[in-house]
Structure formats: structure tokens, C-alpha cells
OpenMM code with the backbone's topology and positions (N, CA, C; nanometers):
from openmm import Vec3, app, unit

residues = "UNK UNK UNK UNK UNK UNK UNK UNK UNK UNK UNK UNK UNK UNK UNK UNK UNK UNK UNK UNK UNK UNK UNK UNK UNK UNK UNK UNK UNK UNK UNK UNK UNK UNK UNK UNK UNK UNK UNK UNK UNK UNK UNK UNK UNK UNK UNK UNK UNK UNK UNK UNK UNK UNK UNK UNK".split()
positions = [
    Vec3(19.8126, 14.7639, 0.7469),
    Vec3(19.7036, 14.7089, 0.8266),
    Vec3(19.7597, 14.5966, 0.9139),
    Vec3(19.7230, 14.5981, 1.0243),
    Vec3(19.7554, 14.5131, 1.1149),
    Vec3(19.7089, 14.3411, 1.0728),
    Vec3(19.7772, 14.2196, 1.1468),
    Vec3(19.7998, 14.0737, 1.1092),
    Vec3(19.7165, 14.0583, 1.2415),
    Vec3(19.5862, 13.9707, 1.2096),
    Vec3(19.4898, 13.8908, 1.2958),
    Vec3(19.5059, 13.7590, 1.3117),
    Vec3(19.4820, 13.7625, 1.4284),
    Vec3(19.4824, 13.5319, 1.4099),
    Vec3(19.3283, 13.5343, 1.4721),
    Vec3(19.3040, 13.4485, 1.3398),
    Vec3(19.2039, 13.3501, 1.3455),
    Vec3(19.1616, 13.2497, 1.4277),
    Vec3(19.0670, 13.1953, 1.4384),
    Vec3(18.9694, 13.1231, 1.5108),
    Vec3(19.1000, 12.9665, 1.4617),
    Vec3(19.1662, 12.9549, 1.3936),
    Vec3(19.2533, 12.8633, 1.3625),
    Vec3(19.3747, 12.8400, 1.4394),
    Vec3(19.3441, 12.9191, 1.5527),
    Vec3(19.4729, 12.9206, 1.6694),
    Vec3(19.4678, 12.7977, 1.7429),
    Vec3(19.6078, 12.7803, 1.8124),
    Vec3(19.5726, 12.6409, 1.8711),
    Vec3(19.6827, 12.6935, 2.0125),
    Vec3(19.6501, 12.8602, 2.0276),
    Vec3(19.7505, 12.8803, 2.1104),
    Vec3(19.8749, 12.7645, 2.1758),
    Vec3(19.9520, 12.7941, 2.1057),
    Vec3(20.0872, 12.7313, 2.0987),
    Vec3(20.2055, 12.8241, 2.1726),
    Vec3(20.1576, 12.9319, 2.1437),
    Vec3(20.2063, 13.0577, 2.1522),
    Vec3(20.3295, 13.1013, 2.0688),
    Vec3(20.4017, 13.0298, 1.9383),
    Vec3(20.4819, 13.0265, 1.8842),
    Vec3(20.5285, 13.1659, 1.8511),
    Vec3(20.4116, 13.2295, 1.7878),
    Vec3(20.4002, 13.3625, 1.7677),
    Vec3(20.4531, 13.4688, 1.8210),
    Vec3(20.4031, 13.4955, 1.9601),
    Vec3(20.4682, 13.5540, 2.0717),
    Vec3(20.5777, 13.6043, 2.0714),
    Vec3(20.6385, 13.4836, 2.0646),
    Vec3(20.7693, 13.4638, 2.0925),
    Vec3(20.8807, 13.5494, 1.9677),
    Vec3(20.8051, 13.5666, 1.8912),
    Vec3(20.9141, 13.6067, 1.7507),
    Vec3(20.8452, 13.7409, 1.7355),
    Vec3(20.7674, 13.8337, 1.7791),
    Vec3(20.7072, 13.9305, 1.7268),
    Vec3(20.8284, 14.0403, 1.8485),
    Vec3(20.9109, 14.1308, 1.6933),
    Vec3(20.9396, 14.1968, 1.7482),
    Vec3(20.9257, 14.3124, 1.8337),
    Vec3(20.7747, 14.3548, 1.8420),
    Vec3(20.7821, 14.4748, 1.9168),
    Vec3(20.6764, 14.4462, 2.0314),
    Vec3(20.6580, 14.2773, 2.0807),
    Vec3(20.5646, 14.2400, 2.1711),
    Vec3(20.4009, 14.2693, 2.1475),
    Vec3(20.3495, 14.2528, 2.0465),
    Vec3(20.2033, 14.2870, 2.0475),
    Vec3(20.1244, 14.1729, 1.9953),
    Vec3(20.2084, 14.0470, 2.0644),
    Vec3(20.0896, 13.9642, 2.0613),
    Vec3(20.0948, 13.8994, 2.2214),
    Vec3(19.9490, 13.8844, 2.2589),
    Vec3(19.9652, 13.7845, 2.3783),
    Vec3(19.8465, 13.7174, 2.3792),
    Vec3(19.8425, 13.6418, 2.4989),
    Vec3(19.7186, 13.5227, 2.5310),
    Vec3(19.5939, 13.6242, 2.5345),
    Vec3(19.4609, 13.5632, 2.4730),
    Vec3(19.3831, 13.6424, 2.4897),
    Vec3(19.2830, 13.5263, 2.5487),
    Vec3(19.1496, 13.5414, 2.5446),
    Vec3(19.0409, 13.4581, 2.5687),
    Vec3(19.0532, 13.3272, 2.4641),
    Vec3(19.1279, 13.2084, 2.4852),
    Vec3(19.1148, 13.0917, 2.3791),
    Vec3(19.2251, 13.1071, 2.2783),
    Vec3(19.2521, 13.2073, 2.2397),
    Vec3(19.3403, 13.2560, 2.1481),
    Vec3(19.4557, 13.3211, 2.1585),
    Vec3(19.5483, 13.3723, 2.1284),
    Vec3(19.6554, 13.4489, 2.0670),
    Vec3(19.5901, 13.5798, 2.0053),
    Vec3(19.6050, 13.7029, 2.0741),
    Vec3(19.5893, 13.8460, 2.0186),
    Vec3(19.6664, 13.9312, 1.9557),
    Vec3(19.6453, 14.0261, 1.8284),
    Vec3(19.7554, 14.1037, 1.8489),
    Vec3(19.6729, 14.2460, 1.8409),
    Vec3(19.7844, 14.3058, 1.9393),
    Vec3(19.7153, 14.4274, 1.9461),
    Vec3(19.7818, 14.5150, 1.8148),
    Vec3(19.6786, 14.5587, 1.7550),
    Vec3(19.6808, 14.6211, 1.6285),
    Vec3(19.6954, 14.7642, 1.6199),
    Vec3(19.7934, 14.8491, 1.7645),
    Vec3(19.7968, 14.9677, 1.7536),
    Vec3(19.9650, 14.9590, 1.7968),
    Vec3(19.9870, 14.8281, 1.7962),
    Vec3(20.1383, 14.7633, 1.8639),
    Vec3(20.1942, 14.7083, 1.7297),
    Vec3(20.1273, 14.6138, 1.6381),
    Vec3(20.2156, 14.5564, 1.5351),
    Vec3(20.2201, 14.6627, 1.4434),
    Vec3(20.3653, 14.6396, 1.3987),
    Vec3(20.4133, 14.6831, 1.2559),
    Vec3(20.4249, 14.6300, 1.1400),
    Vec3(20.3454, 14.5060, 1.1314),
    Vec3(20.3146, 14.4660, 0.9884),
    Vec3(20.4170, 14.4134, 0.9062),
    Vec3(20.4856, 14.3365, 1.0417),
    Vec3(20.6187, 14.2921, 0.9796),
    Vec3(20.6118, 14.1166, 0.9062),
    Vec3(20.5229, 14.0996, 0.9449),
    Vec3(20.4564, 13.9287, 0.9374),
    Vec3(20.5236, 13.8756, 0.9516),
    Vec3(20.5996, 13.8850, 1.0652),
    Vec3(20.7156, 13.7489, 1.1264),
    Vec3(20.5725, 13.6691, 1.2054),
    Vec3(20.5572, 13.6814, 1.2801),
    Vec3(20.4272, 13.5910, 1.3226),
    Vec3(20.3685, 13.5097, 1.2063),
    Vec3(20.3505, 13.5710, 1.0681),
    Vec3(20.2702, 13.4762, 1.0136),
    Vec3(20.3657, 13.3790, 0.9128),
    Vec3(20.5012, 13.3899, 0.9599),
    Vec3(20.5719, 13.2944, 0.8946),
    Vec3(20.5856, 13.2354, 1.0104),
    Vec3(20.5350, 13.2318, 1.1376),
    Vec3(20.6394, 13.1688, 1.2226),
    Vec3(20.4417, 13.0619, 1.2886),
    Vec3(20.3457, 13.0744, 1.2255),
    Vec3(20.2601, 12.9909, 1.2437),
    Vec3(20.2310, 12.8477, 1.2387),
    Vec3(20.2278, 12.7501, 1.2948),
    Vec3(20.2414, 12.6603, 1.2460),
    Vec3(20.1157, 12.5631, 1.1440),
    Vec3(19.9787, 12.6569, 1.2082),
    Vec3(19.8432, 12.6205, 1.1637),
    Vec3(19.7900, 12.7328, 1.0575),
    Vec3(19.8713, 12.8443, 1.0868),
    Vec3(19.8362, 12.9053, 0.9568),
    Vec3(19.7343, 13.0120, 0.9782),
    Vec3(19.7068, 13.0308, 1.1122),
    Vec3(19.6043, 13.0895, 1.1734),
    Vec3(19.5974, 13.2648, 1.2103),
    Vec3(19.7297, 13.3129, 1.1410),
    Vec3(19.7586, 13.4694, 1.0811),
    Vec3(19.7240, 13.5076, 0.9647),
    Vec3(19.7200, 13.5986, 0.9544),
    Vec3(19.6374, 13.6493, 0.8511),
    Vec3(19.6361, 13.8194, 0.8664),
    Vec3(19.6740, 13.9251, 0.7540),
    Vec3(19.6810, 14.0570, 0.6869),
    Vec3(19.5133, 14.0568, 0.7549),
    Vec3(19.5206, 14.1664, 0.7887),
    Vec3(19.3883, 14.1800, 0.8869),
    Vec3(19.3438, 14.3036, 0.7736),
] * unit.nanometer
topology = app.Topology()
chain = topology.addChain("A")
for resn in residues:
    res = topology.addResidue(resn, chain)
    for name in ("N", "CA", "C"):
        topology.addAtom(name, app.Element.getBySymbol(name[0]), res)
């Protein structure tokens, strides 16, 4: 199952940046990931600094 960020984003964009197969970007306020793009690798949710990923 795909990794969501939460309303706990503080778009930083830290995330982004480390997701290997590009499926996160800026969305409305937030950080998206498109969930037909991640592989469920949870580098994003080690690489959070607020904690705002999350096993969707």
C-alpha cells in the first residue's frame, strides 16, 4: 500500500528529493505522492522531518 503525507506537512520538500522513483511532488499546501508511482520503499518516511508520512 502506498505512503501518504498528512495534513502534518510543512512542505519542506525533503521528501522529494530522496524518493527513488519520483512520485512525490508539490501539491495544493502539501507534498503528494502519487500512489500508482510509489513502491513502498519508505525512504520518504525516514527522510521526514515532522513525521508527516505515513503507510497509507
Amino acid at each position: 500500500m502506498a505512503y501518504v503525507i498528512t495534513d502534518s506537512c510543512v512542505s519542506c520538500g525533503a521528501c522529494a528529493g530522496e524518493c527513488p522513483v519520483g512520485a512525490i511532488a508539490q501539491g495544493d499546501g502539501k507534498y503528494e505522492i502519487n500512489a500508482d508511482s510509489c513502491i513502498d520503499c519508505g525512504t520518504c518516511a525516514g527522510t521526514c522531518p515532522t513525521g508527516a508520512i505515513k503507510e497509507g
